[in-house]
N, C-alpha and C positions, 0 to 999 in steps of 0.2 A: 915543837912545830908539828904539822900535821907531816903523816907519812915517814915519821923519825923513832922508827921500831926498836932502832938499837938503844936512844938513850930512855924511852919508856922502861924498854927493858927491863935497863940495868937501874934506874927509880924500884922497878917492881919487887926485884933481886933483893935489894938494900932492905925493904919492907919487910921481906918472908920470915926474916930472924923472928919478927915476932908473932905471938903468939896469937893464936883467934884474929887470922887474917881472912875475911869471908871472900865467898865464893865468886863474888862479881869481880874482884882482884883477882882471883886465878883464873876465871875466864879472859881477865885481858891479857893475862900475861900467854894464854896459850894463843890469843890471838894475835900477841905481837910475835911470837912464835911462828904460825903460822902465815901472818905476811913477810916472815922474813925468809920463808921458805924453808924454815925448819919443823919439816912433819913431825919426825921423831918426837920431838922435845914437846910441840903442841898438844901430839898423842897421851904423851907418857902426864903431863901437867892435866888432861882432861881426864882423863885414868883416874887420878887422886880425884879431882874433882864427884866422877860421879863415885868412889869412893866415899868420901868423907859424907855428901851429900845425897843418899841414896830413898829419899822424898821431894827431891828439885821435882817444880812446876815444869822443867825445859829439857828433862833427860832427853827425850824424843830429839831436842834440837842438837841437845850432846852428843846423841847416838850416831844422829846424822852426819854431824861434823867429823865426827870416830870414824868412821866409814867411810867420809871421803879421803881423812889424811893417811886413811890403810892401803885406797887407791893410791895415792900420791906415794906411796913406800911401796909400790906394785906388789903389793899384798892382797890381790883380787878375790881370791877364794875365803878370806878372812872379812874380807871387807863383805862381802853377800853375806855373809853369814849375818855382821850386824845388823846390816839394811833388813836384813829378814826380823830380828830381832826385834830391831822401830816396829816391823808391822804386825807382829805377833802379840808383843805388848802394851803397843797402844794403835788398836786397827782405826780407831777414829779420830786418829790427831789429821792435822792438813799434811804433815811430810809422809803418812805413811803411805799412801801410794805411788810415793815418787819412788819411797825408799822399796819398794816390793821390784817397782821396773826399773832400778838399778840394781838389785840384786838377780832379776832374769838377763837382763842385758851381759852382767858379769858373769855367769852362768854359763850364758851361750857363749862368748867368747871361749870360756877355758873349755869350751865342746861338752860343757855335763848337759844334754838336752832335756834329761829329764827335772834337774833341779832348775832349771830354765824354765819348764813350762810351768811344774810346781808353782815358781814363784810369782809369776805370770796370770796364770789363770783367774785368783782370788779376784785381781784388781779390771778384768777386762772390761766388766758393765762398766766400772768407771774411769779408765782409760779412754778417751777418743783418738790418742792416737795410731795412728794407722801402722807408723812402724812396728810400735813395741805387740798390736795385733797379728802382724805379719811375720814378725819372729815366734810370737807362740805359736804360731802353724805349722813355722818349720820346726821348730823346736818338738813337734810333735814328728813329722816327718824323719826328722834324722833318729830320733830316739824309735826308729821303725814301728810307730804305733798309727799304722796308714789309716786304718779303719775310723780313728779319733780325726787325725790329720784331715781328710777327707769330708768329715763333718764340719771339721773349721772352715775350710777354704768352704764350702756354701755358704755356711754364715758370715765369712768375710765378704764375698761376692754378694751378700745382702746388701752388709754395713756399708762396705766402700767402693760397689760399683764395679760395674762387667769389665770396664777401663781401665784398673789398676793394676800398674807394671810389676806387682806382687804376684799375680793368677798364671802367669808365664812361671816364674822362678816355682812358683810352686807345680807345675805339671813339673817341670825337670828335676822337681825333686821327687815325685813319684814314680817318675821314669828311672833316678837312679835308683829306687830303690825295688823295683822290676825286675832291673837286671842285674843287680846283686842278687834275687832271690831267682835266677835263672829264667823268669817269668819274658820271655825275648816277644813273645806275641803280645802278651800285654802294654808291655813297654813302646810298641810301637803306636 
């Protein structure tokens, strides 16, 4: 029946004894894996996979999946690492710019702002959205490189308008970082 992970499963299970069991069976078995909420096991069966298979048409989509069951194991600085991987390896598949601003987003979070903007920057001409734009600014900001920071937020105030409740947070991010460098007149 649809949606019945466990007894796929255990069909899948019963299979593996034998020998020269191709790779569209391991992919379902990691994806019954995975709807069962078992990252681990997804991870570890998609492993072998691009193991065994390491001229698949679909790594890119492998890789992606890798990275997001790495999130799901909050394994975040592992997971960027992947997603960086998808885009290094194959910069013109359709996931790899997704996978570029999920490995910036994961970045910024664990506060690395420089591997943040790093991962960021490649994909902005093709990015339109305005958040993951708005975090490489600050991403530039916090990693104290105002002078870059500062040329963003123009260019952003291009792309997205005198309006945008980004152009606030970013003065307050140059403000804080004023009076961290004792600069108290500037900052004002």
């Amino acid at each position: 029946e649809l949606g019945e992970f466990g007894p796929a499963l255990e069909l899948y299970r019963q299979s593996t004894g034998s020998s020269g069991l191709d790779g569209a069976v391991w992919r379902r078995i990691a994806q019954c894996h995975q709807r069962r909420g078992e990252a681990a096991a997804a991870l570890e069966v998609l492993r072998g996979v691009v193991t065994r298979e390491p001229e698949a048409s679909d790594l890119d989509s492998l890789t992606y999946t890798m990275a997001d069951l790495l999130v799901t194991l909050k394994r975040p600085a592992e997971a960027a690492r992947r997603y960086l991987q998808l885009y290094s390896d194959w910069p013109d598949r359709p996931l790899a710019t997704a996978a570029a601003v999920q490995a910036g987003n994961l970045y910024f979070e664990l506060e690395r702002y420089a591997d943040a903007y790093q991962a960021f920057a490649p994909v902005l001409k093709l990015e339109p959205d305005e958040t993951t734009h708005a975090r490489a600014v600050l991403a530039l900001f916090r990693d104290a490189r105002t002078a870059e920071a500062e040329r963003a937020t123009k260019k952003f105030r291009k792309q997205f308008g005198r309006k945008s409740s980004w152009l606030e947070l970013f003065q307050l991010e140059e403000a804080q970082y004023l009076l961290a460098a004792e600069s108290f007149d500037a900052a004002l």
